[in-house]
C-alpha positions in Angstrom: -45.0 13.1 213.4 -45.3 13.1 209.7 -42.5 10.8 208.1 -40.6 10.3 211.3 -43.9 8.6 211.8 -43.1 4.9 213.6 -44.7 1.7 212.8 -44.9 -1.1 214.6 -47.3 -4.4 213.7 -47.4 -7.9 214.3 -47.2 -10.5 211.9 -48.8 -13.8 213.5 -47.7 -15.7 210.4 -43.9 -16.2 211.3 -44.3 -14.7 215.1 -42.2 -11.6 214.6 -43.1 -7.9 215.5 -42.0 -5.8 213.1 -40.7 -1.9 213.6 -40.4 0.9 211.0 -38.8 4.0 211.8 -37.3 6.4 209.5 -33.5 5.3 208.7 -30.6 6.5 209.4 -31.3 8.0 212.6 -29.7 6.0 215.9 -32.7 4.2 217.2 -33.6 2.0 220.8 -35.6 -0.7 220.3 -36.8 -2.6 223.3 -39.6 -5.6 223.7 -40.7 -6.1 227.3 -43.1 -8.4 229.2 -46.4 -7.5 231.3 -44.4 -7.2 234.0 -41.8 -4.7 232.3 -39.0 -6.9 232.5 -36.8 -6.4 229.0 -37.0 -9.9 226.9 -34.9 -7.9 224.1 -33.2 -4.5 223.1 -30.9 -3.8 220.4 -29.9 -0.2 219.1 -29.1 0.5 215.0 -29.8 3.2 212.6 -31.7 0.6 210.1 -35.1 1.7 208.7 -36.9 -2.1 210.0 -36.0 -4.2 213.0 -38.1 -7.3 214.4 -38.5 -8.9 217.6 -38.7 -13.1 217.4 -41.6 -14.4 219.3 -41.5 -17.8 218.8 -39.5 -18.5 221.9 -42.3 -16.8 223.8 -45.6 -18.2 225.5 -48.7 -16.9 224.5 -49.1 -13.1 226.2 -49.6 -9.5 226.5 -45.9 -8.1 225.2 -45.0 -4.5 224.6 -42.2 -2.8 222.0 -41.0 0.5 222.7 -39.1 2.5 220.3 -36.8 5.4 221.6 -36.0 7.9 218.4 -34.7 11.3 219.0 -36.1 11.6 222.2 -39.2 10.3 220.8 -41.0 7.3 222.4 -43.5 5.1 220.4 -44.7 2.0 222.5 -47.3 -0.8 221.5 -49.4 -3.4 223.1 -48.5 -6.9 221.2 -51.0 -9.4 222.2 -49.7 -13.0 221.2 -51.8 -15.8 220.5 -56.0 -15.8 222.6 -57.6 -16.3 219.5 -61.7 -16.1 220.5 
């Protein structure tokens, strides 16, 4: 995809999963549970949105981003430290 590239990471510092997509553009962000039950969605045209985790037990989580017809998803694994 070039710059509409998406990226989505988490930082385990302040529990928050981060999103990049290129700005401007109307954009669905969702975060869902293992189960795919929807913990979160909100819809914007901002370059960065976050998801809050800190409410959140420790689990397998995943963020889907719906941009132009374009989905991006990604596994968020929060805490199991080995």
């Amino acid at each position: 995809m070039g710059r509409e590239q998406v990226v989505i990471f988490m930082n385990e510092e302040d529990d928050k999963v981060y999103v990049k997509v290129p700005a401007g553009v109307s954009t669905r962000f969702e975060l869902q549970n293992l189960a795919g039950k929807l913990l979160s969605e909100s819809i914007h045209d901002k370059g960065l949105h976050d998801f809050d985790l800190s409410g959140l037990p420790e689990g397998i989580y995943f963020v889907l981003v719906n941009q132009n017809d374009k989905i991006s998803s990604k596994k968020i694994v929060k805490g199991y430290h080995p």
